[in-house]
C-alpha positions as CSV (number, residue, x, y, z in Angstrom):
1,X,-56.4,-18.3,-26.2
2,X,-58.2,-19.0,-22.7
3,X,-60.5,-17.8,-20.5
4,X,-59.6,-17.6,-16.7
5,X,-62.3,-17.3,-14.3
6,X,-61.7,-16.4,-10.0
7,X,-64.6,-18.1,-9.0
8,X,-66.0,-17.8,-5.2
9,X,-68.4,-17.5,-2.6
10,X,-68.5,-13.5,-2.0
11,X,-66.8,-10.8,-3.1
12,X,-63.8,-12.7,-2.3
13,X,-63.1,-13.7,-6.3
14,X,-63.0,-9.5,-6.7
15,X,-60.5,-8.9,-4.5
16,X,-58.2,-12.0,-5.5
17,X,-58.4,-10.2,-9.3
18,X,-58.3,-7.0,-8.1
19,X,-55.0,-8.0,-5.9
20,X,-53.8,-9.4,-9.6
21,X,-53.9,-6.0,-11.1
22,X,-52.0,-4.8,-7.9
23,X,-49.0,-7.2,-8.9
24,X,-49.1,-7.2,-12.6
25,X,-51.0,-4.8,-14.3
26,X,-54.8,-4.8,-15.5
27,X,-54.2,-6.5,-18.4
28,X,-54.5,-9.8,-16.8
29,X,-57.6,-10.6,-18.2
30,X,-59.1,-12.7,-15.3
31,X,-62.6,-12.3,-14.3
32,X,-64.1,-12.7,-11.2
33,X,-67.5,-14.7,-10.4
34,X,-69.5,-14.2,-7.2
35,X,-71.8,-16.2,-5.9
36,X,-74.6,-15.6,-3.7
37,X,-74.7,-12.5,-4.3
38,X,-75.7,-9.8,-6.9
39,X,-77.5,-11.7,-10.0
40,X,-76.0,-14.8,-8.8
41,X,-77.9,-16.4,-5.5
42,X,-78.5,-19.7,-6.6
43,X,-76.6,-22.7,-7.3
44,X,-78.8,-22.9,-10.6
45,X,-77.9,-19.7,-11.4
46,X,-74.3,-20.3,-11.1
47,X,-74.4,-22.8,-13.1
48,X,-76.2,-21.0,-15.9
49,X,-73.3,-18.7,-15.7
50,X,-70.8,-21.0,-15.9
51,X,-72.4,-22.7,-19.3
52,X,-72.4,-18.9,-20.5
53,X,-68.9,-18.7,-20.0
54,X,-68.3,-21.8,-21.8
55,X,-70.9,-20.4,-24.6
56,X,-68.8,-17.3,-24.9
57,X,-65.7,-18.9,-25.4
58,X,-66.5,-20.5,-28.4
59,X,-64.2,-23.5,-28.0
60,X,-61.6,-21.9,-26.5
61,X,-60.2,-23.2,-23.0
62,X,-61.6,-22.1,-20.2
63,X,-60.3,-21.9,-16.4
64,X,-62.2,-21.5,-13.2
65,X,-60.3,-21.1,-10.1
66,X,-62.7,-22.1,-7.9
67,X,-62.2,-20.9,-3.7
68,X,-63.2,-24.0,-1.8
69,X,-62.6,-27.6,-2.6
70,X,-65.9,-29.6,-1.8
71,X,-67.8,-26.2,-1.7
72,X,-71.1,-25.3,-3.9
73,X,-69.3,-22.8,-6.0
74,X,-66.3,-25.4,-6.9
75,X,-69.1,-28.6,-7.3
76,X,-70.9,-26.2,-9.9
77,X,-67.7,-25.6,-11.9
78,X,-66.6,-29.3,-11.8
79,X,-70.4,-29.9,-13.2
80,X,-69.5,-27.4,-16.0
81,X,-66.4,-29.8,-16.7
82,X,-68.6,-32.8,-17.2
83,X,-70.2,-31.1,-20.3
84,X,-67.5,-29.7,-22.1
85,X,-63.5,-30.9,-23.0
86,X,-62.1,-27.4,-22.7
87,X,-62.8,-26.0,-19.2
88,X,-60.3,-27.2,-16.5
89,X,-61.4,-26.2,-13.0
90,X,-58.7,-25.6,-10.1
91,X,-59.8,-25.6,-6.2
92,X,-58.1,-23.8,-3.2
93,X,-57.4,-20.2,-5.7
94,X,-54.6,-18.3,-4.3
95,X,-52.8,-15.1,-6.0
96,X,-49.5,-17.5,-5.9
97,X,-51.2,-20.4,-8.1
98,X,-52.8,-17.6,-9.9
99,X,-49.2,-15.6,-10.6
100,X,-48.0,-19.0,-11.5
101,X,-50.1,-20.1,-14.2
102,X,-50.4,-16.9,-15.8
103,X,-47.3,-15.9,-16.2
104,X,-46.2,-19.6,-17.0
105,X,-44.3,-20.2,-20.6
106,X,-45.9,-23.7,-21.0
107,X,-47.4,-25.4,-23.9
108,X,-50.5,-26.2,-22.9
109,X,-53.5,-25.4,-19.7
110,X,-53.0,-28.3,-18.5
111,X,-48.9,-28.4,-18.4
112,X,-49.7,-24.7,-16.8
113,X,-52.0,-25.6,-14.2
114,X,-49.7,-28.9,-12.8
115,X,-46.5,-26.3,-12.7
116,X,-48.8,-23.9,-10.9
117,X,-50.6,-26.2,-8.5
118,X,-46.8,-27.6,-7.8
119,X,-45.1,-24.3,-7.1
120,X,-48.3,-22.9,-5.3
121,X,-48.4,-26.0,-2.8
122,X,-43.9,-25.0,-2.2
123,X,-45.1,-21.5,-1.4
124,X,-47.8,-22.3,2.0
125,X,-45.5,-22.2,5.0
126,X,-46.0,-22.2,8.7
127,X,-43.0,-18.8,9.1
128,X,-43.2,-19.2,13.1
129,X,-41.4,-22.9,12.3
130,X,-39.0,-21.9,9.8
131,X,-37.7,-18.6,11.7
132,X,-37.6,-20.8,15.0
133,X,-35.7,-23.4,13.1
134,X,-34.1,-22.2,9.8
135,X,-33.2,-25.7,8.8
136,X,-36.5,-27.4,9.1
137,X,-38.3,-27.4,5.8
138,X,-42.2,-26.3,5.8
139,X,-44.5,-29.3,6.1
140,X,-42.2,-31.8,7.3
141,X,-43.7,-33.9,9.7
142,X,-41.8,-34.8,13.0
């Protein structure tokens, strides 16, 4: 089993799971953490809750979906990684990535993540360029 964790600065981690419930139901089982807000205003704090997390899975895998790569919230989950073999941390959360890897059939977290980080990176496209020129492919460069 795993534990997948929307982790952000805001409220912004609610409505990315909140959106998930929209799409597929609310058996999803993701969880959001906010930062900087609520119980949570500190970096320290944050990562208090992050080696709770990791407590409470009791060996089991855990993902954090972190909003910002480079950001405080995303540094405090990569610390979290450092300490413990089973959490996996992914920056730059979208709902695609996050459709992807949960409704992926593969093996293992880390076969899910690299097939969503892959299919979520396909799905960011400049739609002004592609409906101006049908064959150019998003993100080619000229």
């Amino acid at each position: 089993m795993k534990h997948v964790y929307v982790a952000s600065h805001g409220n912004f981690a609610t409505g990315v799971v909140e959106s998930l419930a929209l799409l597929i139901g609310e058996e999803h089982g993701v969880k959001p953490v906010c930062a900087y807000q609520g119980e949570i205003t500190t970096t320290e704090q944050l990562e208090r809750v992050f080696e709770e997390l990791v407590v409470q899975a009791k060996g089991e895998d855990v993902v954090i979906f972190t909003d910002l790569l480079g950001g405080s919230v995303n540094n405090s989950a990569a610390r979290t990684v450092l300490l413990h073999d089973n959490v996996y941390v992914v920056a730059g959360v979208n709902l695609t990535l996050l459709l992807e890897f949960l409704l992926c059939e593969a093996q293992s977290v880390k076969e899910a993540i690299n097939y969503a980080t892959a299919t979520a990176r396909e799905s960011i496209v400049f739609i002004n360029a592609v409906l101006q020129s049908p064959t150019e492919i998003a993100g080619d460069h000229p």
